[in-house]
LOMINU-752468 format. One record per residue (C-alpha): x, y, z. Coordinates in pm, 1 decimal, always signed. Each point is the difference from the previous one (the first is absolute). Layout:
<mipas>
{c1:X&c2:Y&c3:Z}
...
</mipas>
This chain:
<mipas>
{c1:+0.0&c2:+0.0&c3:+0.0}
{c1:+142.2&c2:+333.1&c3:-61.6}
{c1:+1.6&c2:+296.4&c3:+130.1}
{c1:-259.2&c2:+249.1&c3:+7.8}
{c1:+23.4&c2:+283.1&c3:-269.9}
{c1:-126.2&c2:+338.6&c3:+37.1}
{c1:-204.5&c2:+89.8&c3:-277.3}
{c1:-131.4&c2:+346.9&c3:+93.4}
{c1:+323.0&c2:+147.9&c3:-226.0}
{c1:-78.6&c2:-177.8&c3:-304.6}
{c1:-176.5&c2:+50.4&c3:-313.6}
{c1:-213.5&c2:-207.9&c3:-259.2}
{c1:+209.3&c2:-39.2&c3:-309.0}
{c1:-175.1&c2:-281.1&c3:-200.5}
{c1:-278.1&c2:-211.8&c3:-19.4}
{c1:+4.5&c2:-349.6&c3:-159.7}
{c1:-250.3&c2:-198.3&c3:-47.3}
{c1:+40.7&c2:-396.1&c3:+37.7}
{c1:-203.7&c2:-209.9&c3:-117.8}
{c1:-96.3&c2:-331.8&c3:+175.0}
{c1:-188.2&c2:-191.6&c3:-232.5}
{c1:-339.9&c2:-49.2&c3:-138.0}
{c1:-284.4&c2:-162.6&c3:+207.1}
{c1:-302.6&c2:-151.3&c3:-187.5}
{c1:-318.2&c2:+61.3&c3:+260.6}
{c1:-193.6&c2:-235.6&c3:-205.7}
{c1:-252.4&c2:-34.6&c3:-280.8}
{c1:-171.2&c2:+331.0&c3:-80.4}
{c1:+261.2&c2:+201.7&c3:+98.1}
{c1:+316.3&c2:+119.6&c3:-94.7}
{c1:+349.0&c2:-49.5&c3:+114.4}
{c1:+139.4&c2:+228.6&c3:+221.6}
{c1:+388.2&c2:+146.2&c3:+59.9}
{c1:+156.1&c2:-35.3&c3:+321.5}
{c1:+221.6&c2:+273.5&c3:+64.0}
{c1:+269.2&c2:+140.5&c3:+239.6}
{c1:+216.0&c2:+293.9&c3:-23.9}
{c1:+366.5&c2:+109.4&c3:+119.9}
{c1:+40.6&c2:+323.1&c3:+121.9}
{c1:+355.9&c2:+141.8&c3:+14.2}
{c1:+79.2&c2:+304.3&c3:+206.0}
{c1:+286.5&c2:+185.7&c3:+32.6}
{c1:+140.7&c2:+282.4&c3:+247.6}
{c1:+249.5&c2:+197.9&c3:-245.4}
{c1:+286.9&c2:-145.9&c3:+226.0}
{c1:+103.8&c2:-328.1&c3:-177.9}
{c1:-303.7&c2:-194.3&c3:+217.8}
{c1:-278.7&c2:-161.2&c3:-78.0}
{c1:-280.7&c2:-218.6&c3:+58.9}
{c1:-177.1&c2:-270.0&c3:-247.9}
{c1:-372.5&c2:-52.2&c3:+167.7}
{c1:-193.2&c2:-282.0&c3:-135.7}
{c1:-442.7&c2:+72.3&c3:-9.9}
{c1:-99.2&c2:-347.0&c3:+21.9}
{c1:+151.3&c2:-354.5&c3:-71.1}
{c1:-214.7&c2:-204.8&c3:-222.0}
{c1:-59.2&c2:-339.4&c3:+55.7}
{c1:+187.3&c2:-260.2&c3:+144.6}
{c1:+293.5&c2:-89.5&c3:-197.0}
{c1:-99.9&c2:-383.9&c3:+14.5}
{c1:-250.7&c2:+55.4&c3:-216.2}
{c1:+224.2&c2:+13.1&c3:-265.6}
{c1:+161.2&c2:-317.7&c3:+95.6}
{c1:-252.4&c2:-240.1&c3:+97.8}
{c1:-308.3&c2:+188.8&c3:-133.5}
{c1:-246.1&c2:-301.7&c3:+114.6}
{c1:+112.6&c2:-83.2&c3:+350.1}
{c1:-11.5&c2:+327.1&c3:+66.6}
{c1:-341.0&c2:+108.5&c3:-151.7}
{c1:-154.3&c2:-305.9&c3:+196.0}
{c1:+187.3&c2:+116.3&c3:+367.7}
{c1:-193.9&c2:+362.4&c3:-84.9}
{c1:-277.4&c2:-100.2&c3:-161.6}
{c1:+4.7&c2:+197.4&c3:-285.4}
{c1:-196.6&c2:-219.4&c3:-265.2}
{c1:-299.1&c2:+178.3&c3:+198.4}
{c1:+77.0&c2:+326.6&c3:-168.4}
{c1:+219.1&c2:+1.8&c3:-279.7}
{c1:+331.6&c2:-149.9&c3:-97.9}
{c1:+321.3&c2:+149.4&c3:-104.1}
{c1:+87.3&c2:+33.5&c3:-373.9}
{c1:+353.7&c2:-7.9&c3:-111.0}
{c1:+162.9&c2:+25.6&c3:+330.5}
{c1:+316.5&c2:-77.8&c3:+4.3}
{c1:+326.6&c2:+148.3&c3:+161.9}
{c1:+16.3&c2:+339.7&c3:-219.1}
{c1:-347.6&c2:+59.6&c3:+183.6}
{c1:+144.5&c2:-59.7&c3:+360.0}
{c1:+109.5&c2:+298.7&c3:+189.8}
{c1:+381.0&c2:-119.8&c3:-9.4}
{c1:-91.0&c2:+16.2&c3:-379.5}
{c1:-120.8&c2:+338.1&c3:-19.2}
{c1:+265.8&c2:+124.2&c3:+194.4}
{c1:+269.7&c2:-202.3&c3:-197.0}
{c1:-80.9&c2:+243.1&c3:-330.9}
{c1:+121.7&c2:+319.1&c3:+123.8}
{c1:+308.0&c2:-196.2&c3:+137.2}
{c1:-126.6&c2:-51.5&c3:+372.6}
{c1:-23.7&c2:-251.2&c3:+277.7}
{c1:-205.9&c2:-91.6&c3:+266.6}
{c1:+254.8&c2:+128.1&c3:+229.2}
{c1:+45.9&c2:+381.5&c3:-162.0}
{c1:-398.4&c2:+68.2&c3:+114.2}
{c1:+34.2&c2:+195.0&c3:+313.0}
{c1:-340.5&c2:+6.7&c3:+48.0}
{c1:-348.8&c2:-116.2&c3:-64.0}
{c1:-328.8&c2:+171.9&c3:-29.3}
{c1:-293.7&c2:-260.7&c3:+78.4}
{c1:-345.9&c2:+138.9&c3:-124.2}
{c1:-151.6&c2:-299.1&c3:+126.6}
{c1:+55.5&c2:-391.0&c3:+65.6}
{c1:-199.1&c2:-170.1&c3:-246.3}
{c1:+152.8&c2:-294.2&c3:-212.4}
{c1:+126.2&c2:+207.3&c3:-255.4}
{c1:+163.6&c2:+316.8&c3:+180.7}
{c1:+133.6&c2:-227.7&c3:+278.0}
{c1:+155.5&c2:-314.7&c3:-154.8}
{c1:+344.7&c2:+98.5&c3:-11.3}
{c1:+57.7&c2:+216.5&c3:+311.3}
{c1:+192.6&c2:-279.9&c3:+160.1}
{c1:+277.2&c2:+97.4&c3:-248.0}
{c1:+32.1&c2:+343.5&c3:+158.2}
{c1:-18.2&c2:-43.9&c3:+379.9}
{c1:+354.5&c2:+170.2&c3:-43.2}
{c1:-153.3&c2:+323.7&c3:-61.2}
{c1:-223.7&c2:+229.0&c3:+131.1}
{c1:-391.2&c2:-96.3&c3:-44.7}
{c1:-245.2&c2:+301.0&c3:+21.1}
{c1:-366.3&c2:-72.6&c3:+43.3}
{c1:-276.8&c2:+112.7&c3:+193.8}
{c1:-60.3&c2:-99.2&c3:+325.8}
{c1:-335.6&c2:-125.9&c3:-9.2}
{c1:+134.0&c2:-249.0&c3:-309.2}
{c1:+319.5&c2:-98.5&c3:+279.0}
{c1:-229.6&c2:-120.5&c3:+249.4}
{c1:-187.4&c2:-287.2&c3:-161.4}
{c1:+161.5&c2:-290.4&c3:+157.0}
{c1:+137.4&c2:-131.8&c3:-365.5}
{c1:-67.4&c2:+168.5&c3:-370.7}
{c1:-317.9&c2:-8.1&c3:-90.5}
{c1:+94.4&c2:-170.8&c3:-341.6}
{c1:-292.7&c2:-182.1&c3:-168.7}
{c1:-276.8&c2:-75.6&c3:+160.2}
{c1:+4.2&c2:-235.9&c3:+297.7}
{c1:+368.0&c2:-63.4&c3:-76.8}
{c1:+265.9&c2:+145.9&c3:+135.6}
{c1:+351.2&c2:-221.2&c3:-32.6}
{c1:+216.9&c2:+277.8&c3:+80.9}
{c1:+87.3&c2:+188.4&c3:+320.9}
{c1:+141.3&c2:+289.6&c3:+30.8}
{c1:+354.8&c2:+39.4&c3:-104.2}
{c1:+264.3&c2:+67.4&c3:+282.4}
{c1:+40.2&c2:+332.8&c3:-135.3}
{c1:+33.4&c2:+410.0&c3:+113.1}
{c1:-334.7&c2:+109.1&c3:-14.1}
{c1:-119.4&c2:+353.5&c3:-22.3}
{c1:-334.4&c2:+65.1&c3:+37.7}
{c1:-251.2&c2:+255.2&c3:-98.3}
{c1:-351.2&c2:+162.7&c3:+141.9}
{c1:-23.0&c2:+272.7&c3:-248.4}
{c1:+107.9&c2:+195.4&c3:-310.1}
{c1:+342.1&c2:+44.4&c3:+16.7}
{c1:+304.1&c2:+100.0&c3:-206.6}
{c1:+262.9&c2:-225.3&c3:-14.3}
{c1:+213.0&c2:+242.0&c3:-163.8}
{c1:-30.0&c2:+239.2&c3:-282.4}
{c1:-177.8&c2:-118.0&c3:-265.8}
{c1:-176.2&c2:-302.0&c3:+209.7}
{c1:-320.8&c2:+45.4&c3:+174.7}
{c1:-158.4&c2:-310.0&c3:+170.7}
{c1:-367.2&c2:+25.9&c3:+27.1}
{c1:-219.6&c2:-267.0&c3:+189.8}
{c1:-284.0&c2:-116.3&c3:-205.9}
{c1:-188.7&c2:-237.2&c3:+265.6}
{c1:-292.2&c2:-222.6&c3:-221.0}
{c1:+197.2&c2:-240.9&c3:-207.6}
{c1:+118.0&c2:-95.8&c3:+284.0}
{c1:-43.9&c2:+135.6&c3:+337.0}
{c1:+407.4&c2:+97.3&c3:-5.0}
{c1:+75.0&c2:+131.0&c3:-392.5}
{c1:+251.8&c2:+230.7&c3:-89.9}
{c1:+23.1&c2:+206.1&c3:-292.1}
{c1:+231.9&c2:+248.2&c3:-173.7}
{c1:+36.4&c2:+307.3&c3:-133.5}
{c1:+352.0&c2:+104.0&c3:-152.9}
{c1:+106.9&c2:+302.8&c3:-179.7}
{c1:+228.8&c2:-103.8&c3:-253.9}
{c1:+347.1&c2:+250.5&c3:-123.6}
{c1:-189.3&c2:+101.3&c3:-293.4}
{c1:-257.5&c2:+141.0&c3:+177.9}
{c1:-241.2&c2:-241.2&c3:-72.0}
{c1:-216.6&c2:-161.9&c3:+315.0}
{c1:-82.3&c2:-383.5&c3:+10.6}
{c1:-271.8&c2:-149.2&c3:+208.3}
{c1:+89.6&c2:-354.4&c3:+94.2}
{c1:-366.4&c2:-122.2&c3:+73.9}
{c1:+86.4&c2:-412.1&c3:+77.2}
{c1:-322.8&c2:-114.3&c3:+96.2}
{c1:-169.6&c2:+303.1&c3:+134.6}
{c1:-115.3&c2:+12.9&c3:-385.5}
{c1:+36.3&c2:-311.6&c3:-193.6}
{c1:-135.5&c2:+94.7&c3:-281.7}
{c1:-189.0&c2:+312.1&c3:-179.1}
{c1:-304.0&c2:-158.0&c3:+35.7}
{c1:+34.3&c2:-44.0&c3:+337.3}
{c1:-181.5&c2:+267.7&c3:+216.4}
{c1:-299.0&c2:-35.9&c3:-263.5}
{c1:-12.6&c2:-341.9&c3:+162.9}
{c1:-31.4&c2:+129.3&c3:+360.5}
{c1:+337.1&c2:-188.9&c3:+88.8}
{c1:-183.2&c2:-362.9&c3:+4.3}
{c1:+311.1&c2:-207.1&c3:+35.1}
{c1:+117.6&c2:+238.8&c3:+303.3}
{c1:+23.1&c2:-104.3&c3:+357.4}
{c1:-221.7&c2:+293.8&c3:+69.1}
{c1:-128.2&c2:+185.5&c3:-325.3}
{c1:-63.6&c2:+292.8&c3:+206.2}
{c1:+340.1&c2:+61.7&c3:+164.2}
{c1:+132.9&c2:-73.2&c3:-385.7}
{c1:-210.4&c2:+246.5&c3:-109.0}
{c1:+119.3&c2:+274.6&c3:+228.4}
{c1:+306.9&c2:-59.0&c3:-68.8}
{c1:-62.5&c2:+49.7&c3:-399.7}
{c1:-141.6&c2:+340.7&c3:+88.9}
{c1:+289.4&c2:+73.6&c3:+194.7}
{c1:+236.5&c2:-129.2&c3:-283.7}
{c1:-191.4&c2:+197.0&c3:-200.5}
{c1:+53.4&c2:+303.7&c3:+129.2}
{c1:+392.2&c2:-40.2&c3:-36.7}
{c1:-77.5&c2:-85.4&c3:-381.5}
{c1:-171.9&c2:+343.0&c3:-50.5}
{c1:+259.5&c2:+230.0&c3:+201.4}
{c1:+273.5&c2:-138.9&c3:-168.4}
{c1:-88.0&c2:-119.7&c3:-306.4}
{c1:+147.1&c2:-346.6&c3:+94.4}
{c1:+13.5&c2:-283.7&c3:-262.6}
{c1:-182.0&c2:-283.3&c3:+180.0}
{c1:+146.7&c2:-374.8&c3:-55.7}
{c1:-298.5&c2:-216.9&c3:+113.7}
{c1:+57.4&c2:-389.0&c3:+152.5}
{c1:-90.5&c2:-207.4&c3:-270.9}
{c1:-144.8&c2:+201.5&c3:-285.7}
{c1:-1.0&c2:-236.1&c3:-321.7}
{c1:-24.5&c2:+352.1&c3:-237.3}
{c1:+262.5&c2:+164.3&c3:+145.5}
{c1:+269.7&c2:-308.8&c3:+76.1}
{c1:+124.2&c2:-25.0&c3:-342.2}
{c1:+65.2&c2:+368.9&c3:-33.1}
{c1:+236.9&c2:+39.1&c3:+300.3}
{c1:+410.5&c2:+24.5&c3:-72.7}
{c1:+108.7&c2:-306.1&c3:+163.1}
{c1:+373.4&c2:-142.7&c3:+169.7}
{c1:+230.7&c2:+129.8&c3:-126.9}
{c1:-161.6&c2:+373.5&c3:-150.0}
{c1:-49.2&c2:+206.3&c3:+303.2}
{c1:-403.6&c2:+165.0&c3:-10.9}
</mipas>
C-alpha cells in the first residue's frame, strides 16, 4: 500500500476513456459498453497522480468466462460478448503503456458487477467512494451475490460534493444505489465532462422514472441535481451504458 498523496495541488490534464467490453442484456435490447476512465493529474512540479473511475469486471471473466458467469449468475441478465483480456482493466491500462501498479488511486461510483470486478488489483492505491457505498458489509455486485469483500485497501470516504482537486468534483448521486458517486471534471481545454456512471444509464432513463433503481426517487433527485451542473457549465454528459453514444466515444489509447 502506498502512501497517501495530496491531491488538493493538482490539476486534471486528460481524460481517457477505457472501454471494458460489450454486455448483451438480452433479446430485445441492445448491447451495451462498459466503460472506465483514467484521470491523470498533475501539480506543475514533476508529480502526478493516475486515478482510475471504475474497474470493470472481474478479470476472470476473460479467462474462464463460464465458471465464472455460473459463480455470479449472470445468464439471468445478459452475457458478455467478446470479452477477452484487451477488455480487462489491466488491458485498458496496458494501451497507454500502464500497469496495475502506476494507478494511485481509484474512484468507485458504485459496487455493482461491472464497476467493481477488478478493484482487488488496486488495493495498493487509494480507493475513493462514498461512505454510505463503504458500509455495506461486501459490494453489492449482482443481485443476491456478492463473492467479493472488500479489498484491504486505504479508503477515503465521502458524504458530499467535494473537489478532489482542480478539475475533479465528486458529487453523490444516492438512487442507483443508495451510495453512487458521480463526476464532474473540467478538462485543459476548457471543456466540462459529466461522468454520470449509473446515476443516468441511459438517455432514456429519467423518462422511465428510474425503474431499475434501488429507489427511483432518490435517482431521480439526483438527475435534477446532475442536471443543474449540466446547465451551469455546459458539461458534456457521458451516461452508464448508453448504446447511441458508446460507439462515438475516443477510446484507449486517444485521450477524450
Amino acid at each position: 500500500m502506498t502512501p497517501a498523496q495530496d491531491l488538493s495541488s493538482q490539476r486534471l490534464i486528460r481524460l481517457t476513456v477505457l472501454d471494458f467490453g460489450l454486455f448483451d442484456v438480452g433479446p430485445g435490447k441492445r448491447l451495451i459498453g462498459i466503460p472506465g476512465f483514467l484521470l491523470e493529474t498533475e501539480d506543475g512540479q514533476g508529480s502526478g497522480a493516475k486515478i482510475l473511475f471504475d474497474t470493470g469486471f472481474d478479470p476472470a471473466y476473460a479467462t474462464a468466462p463460464e465458471a465464472t458467469a455460473a459463480r455470479d449468475g449472470l445468464a439471468s441478465f445478459g452475457v458478455l460478448v467478446g470479452f477477452g483480456p484487451a477488455q480487462t482493466a489491466a488491458g485498458q491500462l496496458a494501451k497507454l503503456g500502464l500497469t496495475a501498479a502506476d494507478i494511485t488511486h481509484v474512484i468507485l461510483s458504485h459496487g455493482h458487477i461491472d464497476h467493481v470486478g477488478s478493484l482487488p488489483l488496486f488495493a495498493h492505491a487509494e480507493i475513493i467512494m462514498t461512505t454510505t457505498e463503504r458500509a455495506d458489509a461486501r459490494p453489492c455486485y449482482f443481485g443476491a451475490v456478492q463473492p467479493m469483500a472488500w479489498p484491504e485497501a486505504r479508503y477515503r470516504t465521502l458524504t458530499e460534493e467535494t473537489q478532489l482537486c482542480h478539475g475533479i468534483t465528486l458529487i453523490p448521486t444516492p438512487g442507483h444505489t443508495a451510495g453512487h458517486l458521480s463526476a464532474l471534471l473540467a478538462l485543459p481545454d476548457g471543456r466540462q465532462v459529466l461522468l454520470a456512471a449509473d446515476a443516468i444509464n441511459r438517455i432514456s432513463e429519467p423518462d422511465e422514472g428510474f425503474a431499475d433503481a434501488r429507489d427511483p426517487g432518490a435517482a431521480m433527485e439526483s438527475y435534477h441535481r446532475l442536471m443543474a451542473h449540466v446547465a451551469a457549465t455546459g458539461a458534456t454528459v457521458i451516461y452508464g451504458h448508453e448504446p447511441s453514444q458508446w460507439a462515438g466515444l475516443p477510446k484507449a489509447p486517444v485521450a477524450f
